[in-house]
C-alpha positions as CSV (number, residue, x, y, z in Angstrom):
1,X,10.1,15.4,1.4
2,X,10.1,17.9,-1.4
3,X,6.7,19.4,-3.6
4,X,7.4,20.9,-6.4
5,X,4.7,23.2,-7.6
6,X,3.9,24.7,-10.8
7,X,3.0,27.8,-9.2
8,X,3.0,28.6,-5.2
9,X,0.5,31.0,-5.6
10,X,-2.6,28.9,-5.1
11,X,-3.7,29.7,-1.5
12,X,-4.8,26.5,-0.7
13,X,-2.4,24.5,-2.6
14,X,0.0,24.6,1.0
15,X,-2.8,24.3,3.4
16,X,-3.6,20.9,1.4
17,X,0.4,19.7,1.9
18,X,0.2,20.5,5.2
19,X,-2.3,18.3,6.2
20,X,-1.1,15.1,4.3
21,X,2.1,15.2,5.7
22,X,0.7,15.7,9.4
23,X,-1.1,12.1,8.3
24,X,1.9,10.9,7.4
25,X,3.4,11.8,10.2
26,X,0.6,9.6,12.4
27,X,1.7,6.5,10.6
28,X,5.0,7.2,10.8
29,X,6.5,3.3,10.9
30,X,9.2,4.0,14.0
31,X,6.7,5.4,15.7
32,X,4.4,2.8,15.2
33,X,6.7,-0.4,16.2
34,X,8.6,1.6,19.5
35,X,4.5,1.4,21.3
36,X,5.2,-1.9,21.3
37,X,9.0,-2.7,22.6
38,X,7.7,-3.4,25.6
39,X,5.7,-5.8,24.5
40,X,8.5,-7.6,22.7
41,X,10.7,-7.7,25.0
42,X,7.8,-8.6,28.0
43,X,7.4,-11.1,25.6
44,X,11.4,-12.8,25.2
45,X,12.2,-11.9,28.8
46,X,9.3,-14.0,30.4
47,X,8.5,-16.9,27.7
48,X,11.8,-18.4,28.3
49,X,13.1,-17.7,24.4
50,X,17.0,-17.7,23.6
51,X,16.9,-16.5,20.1
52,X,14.8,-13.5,18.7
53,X,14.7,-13.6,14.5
54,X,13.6,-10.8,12.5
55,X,11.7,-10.9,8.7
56,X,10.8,-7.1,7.7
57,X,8.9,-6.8,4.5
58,X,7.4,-3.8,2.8
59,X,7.8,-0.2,1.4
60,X,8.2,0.9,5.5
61,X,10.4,-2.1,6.4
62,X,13.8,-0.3,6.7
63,X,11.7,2.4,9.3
64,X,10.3,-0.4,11.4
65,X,13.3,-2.7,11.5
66,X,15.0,0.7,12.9
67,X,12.5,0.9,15.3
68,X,13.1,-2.5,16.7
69,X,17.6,-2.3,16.4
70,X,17.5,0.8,18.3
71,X,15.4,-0.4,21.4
72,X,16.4,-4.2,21.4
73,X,19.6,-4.6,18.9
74,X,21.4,-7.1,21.8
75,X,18.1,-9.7,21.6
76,X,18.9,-10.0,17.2
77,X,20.5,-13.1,16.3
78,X,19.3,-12.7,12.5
79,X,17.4,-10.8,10.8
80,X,16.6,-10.1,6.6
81,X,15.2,-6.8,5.5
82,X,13.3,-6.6,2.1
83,X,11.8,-3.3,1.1
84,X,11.3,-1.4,-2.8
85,X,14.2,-0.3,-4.6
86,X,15.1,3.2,-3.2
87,X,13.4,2.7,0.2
88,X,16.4,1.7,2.2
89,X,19.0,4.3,3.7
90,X,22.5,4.1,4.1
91,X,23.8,0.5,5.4
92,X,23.0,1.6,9.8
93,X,22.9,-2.5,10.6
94,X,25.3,-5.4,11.6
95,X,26.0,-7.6,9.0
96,X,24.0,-10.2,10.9
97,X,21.0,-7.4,9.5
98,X,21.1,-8.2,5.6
99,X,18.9,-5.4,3.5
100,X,17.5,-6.7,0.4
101,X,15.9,-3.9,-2.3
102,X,13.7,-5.5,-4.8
103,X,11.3,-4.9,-7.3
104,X,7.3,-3.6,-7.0
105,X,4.7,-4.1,-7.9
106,X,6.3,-6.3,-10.0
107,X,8.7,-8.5,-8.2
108,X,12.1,-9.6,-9.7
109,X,14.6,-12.1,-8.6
110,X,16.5,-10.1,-5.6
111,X,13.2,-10.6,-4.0
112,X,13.0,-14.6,-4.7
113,X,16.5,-14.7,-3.7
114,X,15.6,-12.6,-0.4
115,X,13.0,-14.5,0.2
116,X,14.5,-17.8,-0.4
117,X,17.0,-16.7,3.2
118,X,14.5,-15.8,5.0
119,X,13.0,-18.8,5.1
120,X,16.0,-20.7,5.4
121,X,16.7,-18.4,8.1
122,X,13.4,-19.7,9.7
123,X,13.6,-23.2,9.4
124,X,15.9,-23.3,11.9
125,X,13.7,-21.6,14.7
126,X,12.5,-24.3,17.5
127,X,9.7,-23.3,20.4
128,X,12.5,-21.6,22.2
129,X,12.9,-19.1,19.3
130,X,10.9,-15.9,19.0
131,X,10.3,-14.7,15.3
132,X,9.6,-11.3,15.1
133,X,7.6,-9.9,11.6
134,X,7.3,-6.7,10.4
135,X,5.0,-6.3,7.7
136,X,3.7,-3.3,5.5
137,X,2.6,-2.8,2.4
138,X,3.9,-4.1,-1.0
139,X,5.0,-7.1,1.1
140,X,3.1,-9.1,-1.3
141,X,5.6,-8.4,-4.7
142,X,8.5,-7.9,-2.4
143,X,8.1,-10.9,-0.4
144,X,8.0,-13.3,-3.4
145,X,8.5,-17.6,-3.7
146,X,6.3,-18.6,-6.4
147,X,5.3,-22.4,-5.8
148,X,7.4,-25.0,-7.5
149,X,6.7,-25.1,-11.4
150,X,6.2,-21.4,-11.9
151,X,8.7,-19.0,-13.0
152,X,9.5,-15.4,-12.1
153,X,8.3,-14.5,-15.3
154,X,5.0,-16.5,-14.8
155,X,3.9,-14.6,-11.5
156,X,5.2,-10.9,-13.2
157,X,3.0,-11.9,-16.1
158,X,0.3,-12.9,-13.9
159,X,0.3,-9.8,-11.5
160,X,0.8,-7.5,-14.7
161,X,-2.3,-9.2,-16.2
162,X,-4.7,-8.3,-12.7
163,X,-3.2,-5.2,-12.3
164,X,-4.3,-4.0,-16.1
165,X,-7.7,-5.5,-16.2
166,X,-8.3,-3.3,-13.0
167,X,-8.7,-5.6,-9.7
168,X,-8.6,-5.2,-6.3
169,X,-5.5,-5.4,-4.3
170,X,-8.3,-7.9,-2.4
171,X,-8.7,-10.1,-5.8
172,X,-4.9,-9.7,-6.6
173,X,-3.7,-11.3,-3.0
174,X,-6.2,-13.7,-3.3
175,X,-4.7,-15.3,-6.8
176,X,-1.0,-14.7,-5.6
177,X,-1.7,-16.5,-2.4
178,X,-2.5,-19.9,-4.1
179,X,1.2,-19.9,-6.0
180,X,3.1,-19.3,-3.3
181,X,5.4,-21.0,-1.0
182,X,5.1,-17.8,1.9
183,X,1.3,-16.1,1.3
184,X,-1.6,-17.3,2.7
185,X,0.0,-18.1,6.3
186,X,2.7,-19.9,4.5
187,X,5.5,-17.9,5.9
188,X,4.0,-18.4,9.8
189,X,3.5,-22.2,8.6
190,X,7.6,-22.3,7.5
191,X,8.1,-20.8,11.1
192,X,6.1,-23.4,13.2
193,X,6.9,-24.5,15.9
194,X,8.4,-21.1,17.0
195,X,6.5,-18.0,18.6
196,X,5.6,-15.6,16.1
197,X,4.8,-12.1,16.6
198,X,4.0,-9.7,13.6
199,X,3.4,-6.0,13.5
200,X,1.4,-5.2,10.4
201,X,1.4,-1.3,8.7
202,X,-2.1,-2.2,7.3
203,X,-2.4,-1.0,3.5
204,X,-5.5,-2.6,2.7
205,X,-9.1,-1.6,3.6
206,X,-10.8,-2.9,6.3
207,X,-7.4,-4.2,7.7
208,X,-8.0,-7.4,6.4
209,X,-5.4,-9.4,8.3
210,X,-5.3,-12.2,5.3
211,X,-5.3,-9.3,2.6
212,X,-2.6,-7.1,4.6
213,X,0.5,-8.9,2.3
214,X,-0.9,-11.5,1.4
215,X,-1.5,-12.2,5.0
216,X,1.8,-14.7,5.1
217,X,1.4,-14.7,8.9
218,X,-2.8,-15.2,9.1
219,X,-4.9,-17.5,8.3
220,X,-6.2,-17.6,4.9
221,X,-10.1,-17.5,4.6
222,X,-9.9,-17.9,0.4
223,X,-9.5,-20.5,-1.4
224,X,-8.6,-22.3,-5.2
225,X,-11.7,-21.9,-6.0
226,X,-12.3,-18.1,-5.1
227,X,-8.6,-17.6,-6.7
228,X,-9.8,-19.5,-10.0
229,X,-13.2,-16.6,-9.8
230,X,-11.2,-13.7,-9.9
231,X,-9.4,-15.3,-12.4
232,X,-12.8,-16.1,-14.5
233,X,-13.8,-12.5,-13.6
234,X,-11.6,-10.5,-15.3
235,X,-11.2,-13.1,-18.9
236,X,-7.9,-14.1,-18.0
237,X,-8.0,-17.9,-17.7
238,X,-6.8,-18.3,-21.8
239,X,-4.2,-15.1,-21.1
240,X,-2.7,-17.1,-17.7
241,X,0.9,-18.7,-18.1
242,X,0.5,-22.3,-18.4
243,X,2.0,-23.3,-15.2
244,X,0.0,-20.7,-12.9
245,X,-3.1,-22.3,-14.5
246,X,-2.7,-25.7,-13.9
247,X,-1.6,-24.8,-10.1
248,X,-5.2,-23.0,-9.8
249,X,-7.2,-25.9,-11.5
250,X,-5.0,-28.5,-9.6
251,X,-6.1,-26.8,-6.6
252,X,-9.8,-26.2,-7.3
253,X,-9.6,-30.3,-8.0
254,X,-7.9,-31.2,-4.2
255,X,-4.8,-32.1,-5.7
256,X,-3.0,-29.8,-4.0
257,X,-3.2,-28.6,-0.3
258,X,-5.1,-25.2,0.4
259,X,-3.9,-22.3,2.5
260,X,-3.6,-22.9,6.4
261,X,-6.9,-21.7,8.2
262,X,-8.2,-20.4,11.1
263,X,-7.8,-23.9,13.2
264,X,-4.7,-25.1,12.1
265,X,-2.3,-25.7,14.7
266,X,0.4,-23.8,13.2
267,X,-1.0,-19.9,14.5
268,X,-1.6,-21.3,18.1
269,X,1.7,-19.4,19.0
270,X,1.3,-16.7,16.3
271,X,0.4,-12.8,17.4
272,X,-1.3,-10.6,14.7
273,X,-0.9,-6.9,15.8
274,X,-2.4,-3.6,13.5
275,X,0.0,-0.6,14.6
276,X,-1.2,1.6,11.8
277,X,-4.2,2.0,9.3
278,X,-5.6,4.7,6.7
279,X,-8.1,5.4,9.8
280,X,-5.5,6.6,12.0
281,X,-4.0,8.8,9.0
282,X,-7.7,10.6,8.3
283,X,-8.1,11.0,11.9
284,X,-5.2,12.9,12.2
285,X,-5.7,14.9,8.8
286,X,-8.8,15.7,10.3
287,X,-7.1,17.2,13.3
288,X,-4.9,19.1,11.6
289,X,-7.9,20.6,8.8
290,X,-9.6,21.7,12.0
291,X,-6.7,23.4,13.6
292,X,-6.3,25.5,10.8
293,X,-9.7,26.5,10.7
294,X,-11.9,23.9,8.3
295,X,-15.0,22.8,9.4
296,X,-14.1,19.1,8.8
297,X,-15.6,15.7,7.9
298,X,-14.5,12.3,6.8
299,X,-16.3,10.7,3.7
300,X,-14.9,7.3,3.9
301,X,-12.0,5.9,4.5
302,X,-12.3,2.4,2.9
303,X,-12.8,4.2,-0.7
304,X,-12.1,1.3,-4.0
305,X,-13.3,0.8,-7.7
306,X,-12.0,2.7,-10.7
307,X,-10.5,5.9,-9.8
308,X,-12.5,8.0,-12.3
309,X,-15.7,6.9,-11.3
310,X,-14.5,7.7,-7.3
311,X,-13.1,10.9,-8.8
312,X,-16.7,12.0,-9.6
313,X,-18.2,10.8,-6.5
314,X,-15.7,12.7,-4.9
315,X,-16.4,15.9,-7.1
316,X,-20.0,15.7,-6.6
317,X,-19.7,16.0,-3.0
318,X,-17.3,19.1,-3.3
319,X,-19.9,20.9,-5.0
320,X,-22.5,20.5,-2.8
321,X,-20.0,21.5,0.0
322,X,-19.2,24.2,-1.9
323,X,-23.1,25.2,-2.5
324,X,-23.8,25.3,1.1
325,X,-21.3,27.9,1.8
326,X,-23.1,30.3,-0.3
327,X,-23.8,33.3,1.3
328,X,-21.5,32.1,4.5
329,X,-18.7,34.6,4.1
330,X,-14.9,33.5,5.6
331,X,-16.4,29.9,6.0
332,X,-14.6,27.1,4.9
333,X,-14.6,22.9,4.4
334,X,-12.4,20.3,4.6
335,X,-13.7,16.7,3.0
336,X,-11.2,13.5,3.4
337,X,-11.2,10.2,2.4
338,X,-9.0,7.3,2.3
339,X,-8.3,3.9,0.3
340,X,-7.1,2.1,-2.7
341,X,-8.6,2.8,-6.1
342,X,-7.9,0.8,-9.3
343,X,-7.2,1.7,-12.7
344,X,-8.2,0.2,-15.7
345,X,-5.4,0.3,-17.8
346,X,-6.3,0.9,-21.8
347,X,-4.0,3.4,-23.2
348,X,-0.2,3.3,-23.3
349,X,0.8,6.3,-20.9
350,X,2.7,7.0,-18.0
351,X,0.6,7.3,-14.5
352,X,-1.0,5.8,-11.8
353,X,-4.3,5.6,-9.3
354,X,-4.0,9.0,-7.2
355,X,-3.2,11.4,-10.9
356,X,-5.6,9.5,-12.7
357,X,-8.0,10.5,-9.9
358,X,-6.8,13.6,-9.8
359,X,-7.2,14.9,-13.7
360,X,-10.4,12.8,-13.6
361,X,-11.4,15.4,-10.8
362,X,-10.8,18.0,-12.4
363,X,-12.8,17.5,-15.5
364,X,-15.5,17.5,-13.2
365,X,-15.0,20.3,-11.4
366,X,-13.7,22.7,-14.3
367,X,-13.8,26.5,-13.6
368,X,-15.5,26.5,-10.3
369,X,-13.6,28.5,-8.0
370,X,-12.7,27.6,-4.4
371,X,-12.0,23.6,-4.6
372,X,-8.4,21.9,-3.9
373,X,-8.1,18.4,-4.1
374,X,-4.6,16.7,-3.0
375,X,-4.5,13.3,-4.1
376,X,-1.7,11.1,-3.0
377,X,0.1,7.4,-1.8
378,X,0.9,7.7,1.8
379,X,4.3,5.8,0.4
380,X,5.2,8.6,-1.7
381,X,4.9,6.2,-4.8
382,X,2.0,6.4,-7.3
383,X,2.1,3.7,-9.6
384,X,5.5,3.5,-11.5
385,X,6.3,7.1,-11.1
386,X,8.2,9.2,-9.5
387,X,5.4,11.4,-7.6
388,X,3.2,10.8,-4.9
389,X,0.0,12.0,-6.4
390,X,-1.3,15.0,-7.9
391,X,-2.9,18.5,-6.4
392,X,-5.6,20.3,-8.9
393,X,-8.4,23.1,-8.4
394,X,-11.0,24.2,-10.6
395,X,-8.5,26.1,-12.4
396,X,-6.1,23.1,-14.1
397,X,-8.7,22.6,-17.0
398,X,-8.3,26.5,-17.6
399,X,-4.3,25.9,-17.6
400,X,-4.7,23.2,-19.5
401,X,-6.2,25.2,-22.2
402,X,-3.8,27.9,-22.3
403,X,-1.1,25.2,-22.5
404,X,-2.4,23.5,-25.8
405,X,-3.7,20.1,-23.7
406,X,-6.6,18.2,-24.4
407,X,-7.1,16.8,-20.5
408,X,-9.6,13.9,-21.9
409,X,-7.4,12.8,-24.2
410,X,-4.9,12.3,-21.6
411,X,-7.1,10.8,-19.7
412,X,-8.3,8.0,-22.5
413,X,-4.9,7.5,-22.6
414,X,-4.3,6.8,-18.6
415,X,-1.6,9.4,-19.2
416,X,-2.0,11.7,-16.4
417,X,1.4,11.7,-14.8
418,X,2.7,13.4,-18.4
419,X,-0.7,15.8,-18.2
420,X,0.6,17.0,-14.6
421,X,4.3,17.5,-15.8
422,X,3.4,20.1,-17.9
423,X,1.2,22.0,-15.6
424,X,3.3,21.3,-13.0
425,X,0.8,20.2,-10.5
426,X,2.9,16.8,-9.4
427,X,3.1,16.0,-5.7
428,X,6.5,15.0,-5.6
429,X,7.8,13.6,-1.9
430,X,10.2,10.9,-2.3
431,X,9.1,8.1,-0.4
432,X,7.7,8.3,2.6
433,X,8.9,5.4,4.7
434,X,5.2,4.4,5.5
435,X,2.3,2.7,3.5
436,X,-1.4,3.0,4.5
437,X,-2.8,3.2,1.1
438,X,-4.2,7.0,-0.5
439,X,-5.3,9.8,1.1
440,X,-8.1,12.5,-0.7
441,X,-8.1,16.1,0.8
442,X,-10.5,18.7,-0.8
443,X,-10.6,22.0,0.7
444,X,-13.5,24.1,-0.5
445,X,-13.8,28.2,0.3
């Protein structure tokens, strides 16, 4: 993991990195998985199973499907590995092992076509087969069989669509749940009758078991009807392709079967496991602030809406952290929160949810000394850039200034990653191998 600083001056600037990547480290995906090997193979040994399958999905599904090769790589038969472009490593698995990069957040066809053998891979599982799933997030674009009648290019026109008028990863699986042939418990239902066991990297808040993915081994508690709502919400049903419309309506009518629920048969053998959250990241972050001497708090760690109006919450309760220090000489704070903001896309530039935050930020808290915020994607990804976030103080506006930019107008124009390439406060990591949503760290002196 590499940061690369416009200046390495800023005293707090490290202290900040330090403390997101200890987080990271908490949620590493290897990690993770190997506290439940035992469990897995407790679980083959004693239930009587002669074939173990394996279906990783994700940004961390190369790191988990490690985990699992190194401590059980005799029990494999088959397994089918589909991650984001670039978060794969050198070929280190059997060809029976077949990696598959594809695209997100819009998916593309290496992920139908991944997608398309996995489940072929599952329909031949019986009750003596035990299908392993490792799921993280971004599953949902890179796990990807649209429902017969809807093109590729209908469901990356339909994500595109919710992801610009600003809605909720929530919202978003909600909709792609009702075209597909895996989401929704679709993938546990193409697995029935074998026993399933999946072991989720939750990126969603609340660790929504039906949200986590598009929860394609829970059972789904949405329906047509709330997918037609979100739909209805955001003025989309004239803008929808053709097909995807007629799906929802067809669905809303009972002319097409709903998502498996809570009582269907299929998830009697099925095993839903959390190994890592956004929690577990801010607890550990908050470990690591107090160890290096910040009197620590969490704000929240299930933080959503549009990332400039979070930006001023978040900027509001700096200040007042910062006014209670007054007169309290060496002492310092440390505020963190966690989540998934939104953006609502209406200019034409080049960013995503943790810069947009970030410059948003710091408008607010222009010129006042003594406040850091780090800003990032626990996957090392923000949006479709190349950094993981952003880290300003109450000195970027000044910079700004002195550099000719107008930080508002890059702003209007959700053009924040270009705002932070020129005053070089990009947090640049590569990715990450794990996915548990953003992380906020202010540190106030």
């Amino acid at each position: 993991m590499v940061f690369h600083p416009h200046s390495p001056t800023h005293p707090m600037a490290q202290q900040t990195i330090d403390i997101f990547f200890a987080a990271i480290q908490a949620v590493d995906p290897r990690r993770a998985v190997e506290g439940y090997i035992p469990h897995i193979l407790s679980t083959y040994k004693y239930g009587g199973f002669y074939k173990l399958l394996l279906v990783s999905f994700g940004k961390a599904a190369f790191l988990m499907t490690k985990a699992v090769f190194d401590n059980a790589c005799d029990l494999i038969a088959r397994g089918i590995i589909i991650t984001k472009y670039g978060h794969a490593q050198s070929a280190e698995f059997p060809t029976s092992i077949e990696v598959y990069e594809a695209g997100h957040p819009i998916p593309d066809k290496n992920g139908v076509e991944a997608t398309r053998k996995a489940m072929a891979m599952l329909k031949d599982a019986d009750e003596k087969t035990l299908v392993l799933c490792l799921v993280s997030g971004g599953g949902s674009a890179l796990l990807v069989s649209p429902k017969d009648g809807i093109s590729l290019d209908d469901k990356r026109a339909l994500t595109d669509l919710l992801l610009k008028a600003g809605a909720s990863i929530s919202e978003l699986n909600t909709v792609r749940k009702h075209i597909s042939e895996v989401k929704g418990g679709m993938l546990a239902y193409c697995a029935y009758p074998a026993r399933l066991i999946s072991l989720i990297l939750s990126d969603v808040i609340g660790d929504k078991l039906d949200v986590i993915a598009s929860g394609p081994t829970s059972p789904d508690s949405t329906t047509y009807q709330m997918a037609l709502e979100v739909i209805k919400k955001y003025s989309l049903l004239d803008r929808l392709p053709n097909t995807v419309r007629d799906i929802l309506i067809s669905g809303t009518e009972g002319r097409i079967a709903d998502t498996p629920k809570e009582r269907d048969t299929i998830f009697a053998r099925v095993e839903n496991i959390i190994v890592g959250s956004n929690k577990k990241a801010a607890l550990t972050a908050e470990e690591k602030a107090k160890e290096l001497g910040f009197n620590t708090k969490i704000l929240s760690t299930d933080l959503q809406g549009e990332a400039k109006d979070v930006a001023r919450w978040l900027a509001k309760k700096a200040i007042e952290a910062k006014k209670t220090l007054k007169g309290k000489e060496g002492r310092k704070i440390c505020l963190i929160s966690g989540g998934e903001t939104t953006v609502n896309v209406k200019g034409n530039g080049k960013g995503g949810r943790n810069t947009e935050l970030a410059l948003a930020f710091a408008l607010e808290v222009a010129d006042t000394q003594g406040i850091t915020l780090l800003s990032a994607g626990t996957d090392g990804t923000d949006g479709p850039t190349d950094a993981a976030g952003a880290i300003v103080t109450g000195e970027t506006i000044q910079k700004a200034r002195l550099l000719n930019l107008d930080p508002s107008a890059y702003l209007r124009n959700n053009d924040s990653y270009s705002f932070f390439s020129k005053t070089g406060e990009l947090l640049v990591t590569a990715p990450t191998g794990t996915n548990v949503m953003d992380l906020q760290i202010m540190l106030i002196s």
